[in-house]
N, C-alpha and C positions, 0 to 999 in steps of 0.2 A: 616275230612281230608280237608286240603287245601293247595292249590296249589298257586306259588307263579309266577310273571315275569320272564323271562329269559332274563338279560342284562347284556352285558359285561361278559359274561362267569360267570355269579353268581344268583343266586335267590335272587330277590328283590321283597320285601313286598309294596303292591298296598295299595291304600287308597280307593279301595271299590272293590265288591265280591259281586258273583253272584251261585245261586245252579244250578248246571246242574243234570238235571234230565234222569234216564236213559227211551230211547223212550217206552220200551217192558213193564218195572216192573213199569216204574215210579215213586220212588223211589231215592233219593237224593244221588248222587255219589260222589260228590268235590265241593267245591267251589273254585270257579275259577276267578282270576282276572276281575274285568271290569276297564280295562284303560283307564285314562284321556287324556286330545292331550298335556300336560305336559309330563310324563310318556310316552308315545310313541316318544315323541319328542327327548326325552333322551335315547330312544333306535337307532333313528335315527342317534343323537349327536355322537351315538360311533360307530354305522356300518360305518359314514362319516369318522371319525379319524382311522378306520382302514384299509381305503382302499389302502391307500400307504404302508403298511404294508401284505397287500393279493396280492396286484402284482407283491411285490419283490421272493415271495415265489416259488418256480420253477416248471413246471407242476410235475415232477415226485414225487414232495413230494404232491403236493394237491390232485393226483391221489393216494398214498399210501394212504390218510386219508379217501378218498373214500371209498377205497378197506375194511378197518379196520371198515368202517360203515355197510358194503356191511355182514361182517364174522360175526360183533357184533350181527346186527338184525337177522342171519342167526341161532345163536346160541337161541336167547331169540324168536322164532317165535311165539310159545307158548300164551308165555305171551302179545306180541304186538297184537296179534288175537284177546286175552281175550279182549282185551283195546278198538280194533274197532267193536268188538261183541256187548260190554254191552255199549258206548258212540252213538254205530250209529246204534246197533240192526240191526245190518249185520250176514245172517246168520254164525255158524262157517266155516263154509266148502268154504265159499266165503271171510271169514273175514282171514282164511290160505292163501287161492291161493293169495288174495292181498297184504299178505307181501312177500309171494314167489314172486310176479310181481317187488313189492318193492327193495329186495335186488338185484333185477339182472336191477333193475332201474339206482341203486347206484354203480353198476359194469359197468353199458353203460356209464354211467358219468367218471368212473375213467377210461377208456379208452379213450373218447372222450379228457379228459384235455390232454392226449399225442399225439394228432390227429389235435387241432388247429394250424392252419398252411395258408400263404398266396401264393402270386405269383409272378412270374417276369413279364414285362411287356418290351414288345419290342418297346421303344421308336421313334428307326428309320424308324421304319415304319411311321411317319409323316415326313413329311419337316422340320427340324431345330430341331429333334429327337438326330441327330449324338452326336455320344459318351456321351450321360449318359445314366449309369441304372435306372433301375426303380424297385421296389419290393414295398407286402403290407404287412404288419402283421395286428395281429388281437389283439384289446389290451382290458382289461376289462372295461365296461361301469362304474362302480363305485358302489353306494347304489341300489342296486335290493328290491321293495318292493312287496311279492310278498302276493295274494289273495288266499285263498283256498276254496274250498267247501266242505261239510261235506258225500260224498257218497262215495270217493277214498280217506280219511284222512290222511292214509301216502304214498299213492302213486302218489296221486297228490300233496302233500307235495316235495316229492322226484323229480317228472321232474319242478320243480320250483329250490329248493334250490341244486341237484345234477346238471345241466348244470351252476347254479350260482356261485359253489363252484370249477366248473371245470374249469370254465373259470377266475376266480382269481377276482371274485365280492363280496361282503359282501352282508348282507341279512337282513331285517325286516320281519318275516314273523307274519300276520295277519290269523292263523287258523279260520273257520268255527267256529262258538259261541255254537254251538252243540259237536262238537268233537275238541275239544283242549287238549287231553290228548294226544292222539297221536305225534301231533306236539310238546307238552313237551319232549316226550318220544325220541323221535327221536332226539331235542336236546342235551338231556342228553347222545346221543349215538356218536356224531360228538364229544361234551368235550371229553369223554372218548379217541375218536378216536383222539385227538392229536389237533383237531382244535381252531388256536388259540382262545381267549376270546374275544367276543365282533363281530365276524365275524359272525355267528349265531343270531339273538336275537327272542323270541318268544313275543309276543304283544296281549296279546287275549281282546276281548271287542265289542261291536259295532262297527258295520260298518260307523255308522252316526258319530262315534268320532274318532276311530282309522282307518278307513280303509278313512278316510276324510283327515287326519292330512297327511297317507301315499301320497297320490295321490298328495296333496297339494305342502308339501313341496319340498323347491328348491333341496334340497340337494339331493333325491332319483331322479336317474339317469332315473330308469324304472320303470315302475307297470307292474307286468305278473297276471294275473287276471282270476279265473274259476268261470264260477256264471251266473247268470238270465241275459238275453240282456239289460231287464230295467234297472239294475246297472252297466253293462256294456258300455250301451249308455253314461251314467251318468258321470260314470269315464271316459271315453275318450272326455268329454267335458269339465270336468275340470282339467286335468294334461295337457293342454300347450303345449311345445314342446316336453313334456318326450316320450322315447318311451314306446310304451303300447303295450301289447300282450294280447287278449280278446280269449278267449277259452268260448262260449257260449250257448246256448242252442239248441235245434234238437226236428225234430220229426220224429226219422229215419225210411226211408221205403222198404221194403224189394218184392222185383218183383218175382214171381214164374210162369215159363213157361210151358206149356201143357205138354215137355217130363221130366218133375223133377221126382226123385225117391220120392214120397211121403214119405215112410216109413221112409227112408233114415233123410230125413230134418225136420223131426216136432223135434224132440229130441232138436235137434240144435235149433232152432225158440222156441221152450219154453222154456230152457235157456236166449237166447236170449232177450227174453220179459219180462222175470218176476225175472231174479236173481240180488239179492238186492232191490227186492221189485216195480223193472224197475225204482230206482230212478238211472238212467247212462246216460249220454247224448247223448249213442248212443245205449240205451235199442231199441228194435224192436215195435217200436207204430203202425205203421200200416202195412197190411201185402197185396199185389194185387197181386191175385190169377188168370188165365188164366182160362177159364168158364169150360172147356173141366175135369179139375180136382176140379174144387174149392169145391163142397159139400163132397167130400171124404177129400180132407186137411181138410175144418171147423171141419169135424168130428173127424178126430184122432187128432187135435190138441188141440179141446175142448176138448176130453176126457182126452189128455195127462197133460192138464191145471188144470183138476178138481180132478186129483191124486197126485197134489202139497202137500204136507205136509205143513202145518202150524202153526207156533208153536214157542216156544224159542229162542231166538239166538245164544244160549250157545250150544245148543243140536246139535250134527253133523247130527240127521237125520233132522232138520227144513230144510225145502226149502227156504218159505215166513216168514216174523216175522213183527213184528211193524213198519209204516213210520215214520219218522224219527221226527212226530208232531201231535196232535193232530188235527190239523188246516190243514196240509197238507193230511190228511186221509179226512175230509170232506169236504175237497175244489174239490179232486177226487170224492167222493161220490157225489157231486153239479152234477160237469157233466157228471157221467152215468147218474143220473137222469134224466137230460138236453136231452139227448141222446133217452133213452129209451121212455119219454115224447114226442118226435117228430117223432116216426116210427122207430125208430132202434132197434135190441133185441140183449140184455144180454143174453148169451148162459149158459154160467157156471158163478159163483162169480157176484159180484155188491153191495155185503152185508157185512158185517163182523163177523167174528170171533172170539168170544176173546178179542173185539176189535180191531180186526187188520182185513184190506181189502183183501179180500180173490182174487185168482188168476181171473180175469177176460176177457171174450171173449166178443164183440161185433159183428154184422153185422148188414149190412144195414143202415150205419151210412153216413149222407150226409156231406160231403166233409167241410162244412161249419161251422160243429158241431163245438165245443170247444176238441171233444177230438180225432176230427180229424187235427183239423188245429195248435192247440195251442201243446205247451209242456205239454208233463201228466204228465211224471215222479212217474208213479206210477205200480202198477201192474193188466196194464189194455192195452191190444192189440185190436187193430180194424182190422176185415177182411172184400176186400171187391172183388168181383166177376169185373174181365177184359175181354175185348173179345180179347186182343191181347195185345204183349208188348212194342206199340207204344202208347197205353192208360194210360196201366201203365206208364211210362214217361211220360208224360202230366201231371199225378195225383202230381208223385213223384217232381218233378220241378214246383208245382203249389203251397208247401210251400212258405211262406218266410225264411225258414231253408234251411240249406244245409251242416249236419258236414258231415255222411256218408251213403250211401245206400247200396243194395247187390242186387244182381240177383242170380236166380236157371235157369240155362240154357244146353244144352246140343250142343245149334247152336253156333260156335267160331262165327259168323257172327254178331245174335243178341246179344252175350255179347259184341263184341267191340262195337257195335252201341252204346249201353247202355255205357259201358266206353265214350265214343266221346259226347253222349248226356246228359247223367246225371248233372245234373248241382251242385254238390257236391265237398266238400273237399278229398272226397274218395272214390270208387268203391271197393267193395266188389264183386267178381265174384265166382258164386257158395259156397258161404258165409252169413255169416248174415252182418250186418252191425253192430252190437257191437264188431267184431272182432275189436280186437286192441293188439300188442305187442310194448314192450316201447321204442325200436328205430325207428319205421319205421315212418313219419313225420306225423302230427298228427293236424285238424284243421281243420273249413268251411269256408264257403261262405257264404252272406246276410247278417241275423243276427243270423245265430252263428259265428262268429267273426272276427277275423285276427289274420295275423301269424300263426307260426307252433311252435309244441310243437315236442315231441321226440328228444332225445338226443344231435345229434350231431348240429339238425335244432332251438331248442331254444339255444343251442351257440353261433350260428351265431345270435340269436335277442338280446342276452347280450354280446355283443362285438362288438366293432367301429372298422371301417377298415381305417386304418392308410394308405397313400402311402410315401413312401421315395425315392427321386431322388437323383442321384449323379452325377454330371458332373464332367464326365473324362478330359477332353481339360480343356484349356483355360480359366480360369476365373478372 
């Protein structure tokens, strides 16, 4: 089987092809475009030529076409599962709830397009104000080029091309070189949905040729970008004036205070840390425990860790399945090593499975390790023993990350401190820190990135704020 470009509302035949292999079996799925910076540039050529053509369009009709992407995916869940189950070896049970996330992604978008909206501005309030109006609207930035990564494939698809398509912008998207099925898919689901041709385009290929040509050229207004800080940096040093939205990496931490109900939050916390293999940019990597509790949590949370199932990704009872590479499985494997080699111990997991990296616990891990300070992105949790949750903030704020944290508290006192103190894009209070739903505004600090994602807040980063005077008197 092979799969072709998506330009201009049609499939067009690339001039080289690449096997994508599934991560669990291994095993040759599609081949899949490798596009040249010709061929991307020609997908460019027509999101440009259709942007005068996507603004005239009225929100209530770009909101309908939403809506009909929102019912389409809602109907084929199934099958979309199948697609990020066996391309990103996500279990099934995780690879469902993500397109359930997805369609109600695609429903915040088509409400958000009838929700853009400016304001009046009282001009006499300055000196030489008198008699005119003032108002702003909000008008589309133009070519949105936007980045994906392969661990949310069409959901993070969706808060890219859903506030893009809300807000009356055309689109390049660049999927993940791992999971480009998805983003086909989801294509073929806006055609359907009425969206004109050419206003969509899908681009799959290297980053070093396609996601270069994107950031480069004049014509793409924005780049919205989810991915490693190291390309991150990269790309906001070479697009210019464009605006750029970086959604980037974490090593999120999670605070638990002496009165937490133990019982109550391991469930949650291994979740947390190990679903989708903890490749999520706000998986729970490290976990600071209050001394008073902390060998009773290590204990029922190793235990609850080492009764992970692992296995298929097809299978609804898998927990854990394959990372998403064989390079990224012993790149993880490098630093427990790293870890356990300098005094720290591996409680459960460290090893593999099947080939695949079994749920892993560490303690005792010094602050400095790789797999304390670095992003894991794997399914591998550090715990580590606090005298108080003035420590753990020190610890937590002592990343160079900052997407989101959480605290287990029961004092409203020490949770606002922790709100006030945190030095993060998000507070999680008696939560984990992977909590995320797709409206609520979504993003760090340091280096994981700028800007905000969630619905109505990536709108406002794809839309220029227009002001319109009018003088009334005299002129």
């Amino acid at each position: 089987m092979r799969k072709q470009l998506w330009i201009g509302g049609q499939w067009r035949e690339a001039k080289a092809y690449t096997e994508l292999k599934a991560p669990y079996r291994g095993n040759n799925i599609v081949e899949v475009p490798a596009a040249n910076e010709e061929e991307t540039a020609a997908a460019i050529e027509v999101a440009h030529r259709m942007c005068g053509v996507m603004r005239r369009i009225p929100a209530h009709e770009r909101a309908a076409i939403l809506e009909r992407v929102a019912l389409l995916l809602a109907d084929r869940k199934e099958e979309a599962a199948r697609i990020i189950a066996e391309e990103a070896a996500k279990p099934m049970k995780y690879a469902l709830s993500e397109v359930e996330r997805t369609v109600q992604t695609y429903k915040f978008a088509a409400e958000e397009a009838k929700r853009i909206s400016g304001e009046t501005i009282p001009l006499d309030a300055a000196p030489g104000g008198e008699g005119r109006i003032a108002y702003t609207v909000r008008e589309p930035i133009g070519v949105i080029g936007a980045i994906t990564p392969f661990n949310f494939p069409m959901n993070l698809v969706a808060h890219k091309v859903g506030p893009a398509i809300a807000a009356g912008n055309t689109v390049v998207l660049k999927p993940a070189s791992q999971t480009p099925m998805s983003a086909y898919f989801i294509a073929e689901l806006f055609h359907e949905a009425g969206l004109p041709s050419g206003v969509l385009n899908v681009v799959t290929g290297s980053g070093a040729i396609v996601g270069n040509k994107i950031v480069l050229d004049e014509r793409v207004a924005m780049v919205t970008f989810t991915g490693s800080p190291e390309v991150g940096k990269s790309l906001r040093a070479k697009a210019g004036l464009k605006r750029v939205t970086l959604e980037l990496g974490s090593n999120a931490a999670l605070i638990i205070d002496q009165d937490a109900d133990i019982e109550r939050i391991v469930p949650r916390c291994v979740m947390g840390a190990f679903a989708n293999q903890g490749q999520v940019c706000i998986s729970l990597q490290r976990i600071y425990v209050h001394e008073h509790i902390y060998e009773s949590f290590v204990e029922q949370f190793a235990e609850a860790a080492s009764k992970l199932k692992v296995g298929d990704p097809l299978e609804m009872e898998s927990d854990i399945s394959a990372m998403i590479s064989p390079a990224e499985t012993n790149r993880a494997l490098a630093w427990i090593l790293e870890a356990s080699s300098n005094g720290a111990t591996v409680l459960t997991g460290g090893e593999l499975q099947n080939g695949m990296l079994a749920p892993t616990v560490i303690t005792g891990a010094d602050p400095g390790m790789k797999v304390s300070c670095q992003e894991l992105f794997a399914p591998v949790v550090i715990i580590s023993k606090v005298t108080s949750v003035n420590e753990a903030i020190a610890l937590v704020n002592a990343s160079k990350f900052g997407l989101q944290a959480g605290i287990y508290t029961n004092d409203l006192g020490t949770a606002l401190q922790a709100a006030d103190e945190l030095h993060v894009g998000g507070v999680m209070i008696n939560d984990i820190p992977t909590f995320r739903v797709d409206h609520m505004p979504y993003g760090g600090v340091k280096e994981s990135g700028t800007g905000r994602e969630g619905l109505k807040y990536a709108v406002e980063e794809m839309t220029e704020l227009k002001l319109v005077v009018i003088n009334r008197g005299n002129y």
